[in-house]
C-alpha positions as CSV (number, residue, x, y, z in Angstrom):
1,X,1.2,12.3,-0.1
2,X,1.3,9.0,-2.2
3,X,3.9,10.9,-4.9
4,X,6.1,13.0,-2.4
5,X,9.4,11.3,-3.9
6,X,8.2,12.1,-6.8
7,X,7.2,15.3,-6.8
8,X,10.2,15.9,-5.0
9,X,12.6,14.9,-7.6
10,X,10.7,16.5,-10.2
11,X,11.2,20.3,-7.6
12,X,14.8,19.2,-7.4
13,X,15.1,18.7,-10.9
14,X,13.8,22.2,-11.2
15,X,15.9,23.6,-9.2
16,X,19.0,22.2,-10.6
17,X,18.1,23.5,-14.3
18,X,17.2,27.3,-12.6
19,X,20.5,27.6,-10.7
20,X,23.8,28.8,-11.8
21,X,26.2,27.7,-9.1
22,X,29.2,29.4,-9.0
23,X,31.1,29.6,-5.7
24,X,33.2,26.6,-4.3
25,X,33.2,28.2,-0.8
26,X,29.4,27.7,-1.2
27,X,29.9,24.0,-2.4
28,X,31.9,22.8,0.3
29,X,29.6,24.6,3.2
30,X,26.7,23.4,1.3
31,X,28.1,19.9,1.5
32,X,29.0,20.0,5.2
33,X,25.0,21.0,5.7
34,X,24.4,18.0,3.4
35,X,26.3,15.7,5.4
36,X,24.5,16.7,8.4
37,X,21.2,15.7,7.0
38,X,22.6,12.6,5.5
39,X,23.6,11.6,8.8
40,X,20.1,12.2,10.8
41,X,18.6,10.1,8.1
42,X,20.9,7.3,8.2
43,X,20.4,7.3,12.6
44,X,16.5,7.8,11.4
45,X,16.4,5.3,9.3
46,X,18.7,2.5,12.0
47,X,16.0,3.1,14.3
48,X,12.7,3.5,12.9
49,X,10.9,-0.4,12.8
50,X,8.0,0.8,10.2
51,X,4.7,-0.5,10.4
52,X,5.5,-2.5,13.3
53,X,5.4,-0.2,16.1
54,X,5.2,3.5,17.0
55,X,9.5,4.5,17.0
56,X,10.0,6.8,19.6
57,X,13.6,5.9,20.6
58,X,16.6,7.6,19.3
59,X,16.4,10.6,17.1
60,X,12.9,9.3,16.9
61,X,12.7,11.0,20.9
62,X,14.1,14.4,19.7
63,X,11.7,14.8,17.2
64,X,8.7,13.0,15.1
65,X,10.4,13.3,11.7
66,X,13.8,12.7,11.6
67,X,13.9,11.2,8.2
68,X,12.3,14.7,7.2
69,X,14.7,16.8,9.4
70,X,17.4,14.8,7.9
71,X,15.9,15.9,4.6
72,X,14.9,19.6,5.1
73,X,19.0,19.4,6.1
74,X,20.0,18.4,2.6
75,X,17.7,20.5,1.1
76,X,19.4,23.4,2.8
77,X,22.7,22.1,1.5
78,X,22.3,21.4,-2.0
79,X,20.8,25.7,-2.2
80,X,23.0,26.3,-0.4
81,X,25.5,24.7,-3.2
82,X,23.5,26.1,-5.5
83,X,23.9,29.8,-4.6
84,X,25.2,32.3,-6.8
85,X,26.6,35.1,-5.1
86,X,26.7,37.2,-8.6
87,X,22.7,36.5,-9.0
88,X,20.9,37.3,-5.8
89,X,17.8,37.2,-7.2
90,X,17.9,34.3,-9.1
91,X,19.4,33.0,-6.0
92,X,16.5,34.2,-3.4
93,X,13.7,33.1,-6.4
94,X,15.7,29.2,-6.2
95,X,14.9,29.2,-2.3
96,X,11.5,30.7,-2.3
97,X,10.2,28.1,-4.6
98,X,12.1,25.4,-2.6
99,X,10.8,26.3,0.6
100,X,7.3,26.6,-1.0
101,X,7.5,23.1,-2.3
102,X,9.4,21.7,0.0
103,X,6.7,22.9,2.9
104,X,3.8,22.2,1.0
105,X,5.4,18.4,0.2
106,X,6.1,17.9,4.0
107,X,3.1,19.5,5.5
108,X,0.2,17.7,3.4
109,X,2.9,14.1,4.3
110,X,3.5,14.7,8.3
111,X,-0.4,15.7,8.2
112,X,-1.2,12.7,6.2
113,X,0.8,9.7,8.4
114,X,-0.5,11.8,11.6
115,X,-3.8,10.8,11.0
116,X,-2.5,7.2,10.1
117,X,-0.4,7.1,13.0
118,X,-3.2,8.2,15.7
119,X,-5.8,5.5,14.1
120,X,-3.3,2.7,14.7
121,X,-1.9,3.9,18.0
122,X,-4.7,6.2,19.1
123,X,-3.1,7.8,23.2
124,X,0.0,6.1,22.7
125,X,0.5,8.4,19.4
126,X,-1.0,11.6,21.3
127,X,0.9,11.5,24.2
128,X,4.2,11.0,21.8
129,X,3.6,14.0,19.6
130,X,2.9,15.8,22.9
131,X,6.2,15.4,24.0
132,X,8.4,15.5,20.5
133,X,7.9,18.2,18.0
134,X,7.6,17.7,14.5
135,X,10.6,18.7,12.9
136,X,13.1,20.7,15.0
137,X,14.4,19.4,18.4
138,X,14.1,21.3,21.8
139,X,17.0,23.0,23.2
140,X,18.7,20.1,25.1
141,X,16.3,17.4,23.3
142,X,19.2,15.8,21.2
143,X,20.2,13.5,23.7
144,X,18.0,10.4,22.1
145,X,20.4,10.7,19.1
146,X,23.2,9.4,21.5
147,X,21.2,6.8,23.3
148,X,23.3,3.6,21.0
149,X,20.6,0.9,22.0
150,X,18.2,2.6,19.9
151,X,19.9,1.6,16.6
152,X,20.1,-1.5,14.5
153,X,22.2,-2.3,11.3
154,X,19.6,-4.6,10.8
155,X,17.1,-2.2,10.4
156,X,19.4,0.0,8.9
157,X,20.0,-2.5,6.1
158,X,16.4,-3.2,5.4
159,X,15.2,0.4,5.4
160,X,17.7,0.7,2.4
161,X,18.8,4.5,3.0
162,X,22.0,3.7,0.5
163,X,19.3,4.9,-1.9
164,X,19.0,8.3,-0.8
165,X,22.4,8.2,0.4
166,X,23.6,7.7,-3.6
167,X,21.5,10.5,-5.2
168,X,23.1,12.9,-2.6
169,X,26.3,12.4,-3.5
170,X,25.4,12.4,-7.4
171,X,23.9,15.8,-6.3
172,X,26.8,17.2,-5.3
173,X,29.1,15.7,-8.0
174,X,26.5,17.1,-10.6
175,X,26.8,20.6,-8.6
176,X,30.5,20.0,-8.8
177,X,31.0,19.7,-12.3
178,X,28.4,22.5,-13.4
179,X,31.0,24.8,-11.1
180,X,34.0,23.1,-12.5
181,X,32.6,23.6,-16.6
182,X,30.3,26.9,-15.7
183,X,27.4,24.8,-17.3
């Protein structure tokens, strides 16, 4: 999908206006979730070469999307920040439409670069997603996240991941404050 980020921001944007966060507990768990995700996409993104070769070392050998894992993680941990223990509904209507979006977003973009990736590596992509899933990692498949010769700050530093990095924490620092001021 050519305006994922996009559309993305705009469903995040969304979501921010819906939800009435209220809980601190909430927050900080939310944030730990966060974190999580922030740190599969920052391994993701120190060992993906893009465009250059088919990455299948690292978290790239636990699954096919890490950068979307790492994604779907935060996701999970801003609703989670976002929760409102005093409006369930409000609450459960905030994750429906995420999860809708969200899913829709992912599918139609793993769906998309799947067909891209098989035209450019044709067996060598087929025999890859035959042995990594898509998004979440086999029992026992995390071992790939460990394996250190898989990463590179160069590649870290030109895959730029400070970006994404920077809205999370202005995410949670927005959350913060509507807690703090009940706005």
């Amino acid at each position: 999908m050519k305006k994922r980020i996009l559309v993305s921001q705009i469903v995040t944007l969304a979501l921010l206006l819906a939800a009435r966060p209220e809980s601190w507990p909430l927050f900080w768990a939310g944030l730990a979730v966060m974190a999580v995700g922030q740190a599969v996409r920052l391994a993701a993104s120190a060992a993906i070469v893009k465009s250059k070769t088919l990455t299948v070392s690292g978290p790239y050998s636990a699954v096919r999307n890490p950068l979307y894992l790492g994604t779907m993680l935060m996701t999970a941990g801003l609703l989670v920040m976002l929760s409102a223990p005093s409006r369930p509904f409000r609450t459960a209507g905030i994750w429906v439409f995420a999860a809708a979006a969200f899913g829709w977003i992912y599918f139609v973009t793993i769906k998309a670069e799947e067909v891209f990736l098989l035209s450019v590596y044709g067996a060598e992509f087929e025999k890859y997603k035959a042995a990594a899933p898509a998004l979440l990692p086999r029992p026992g498949g995390l071992s790939g996240f460990f394996d250190l010769a898989s990463y590179s700050v160069e590649v870290f530093r030109k895959n730029k991941e400070w970006r994404g990095m920077s809205a999370a924490f202005a995410l949670a620092l927005f959350v913060a404050a509507r807690i703090k001021y009940g706005f």
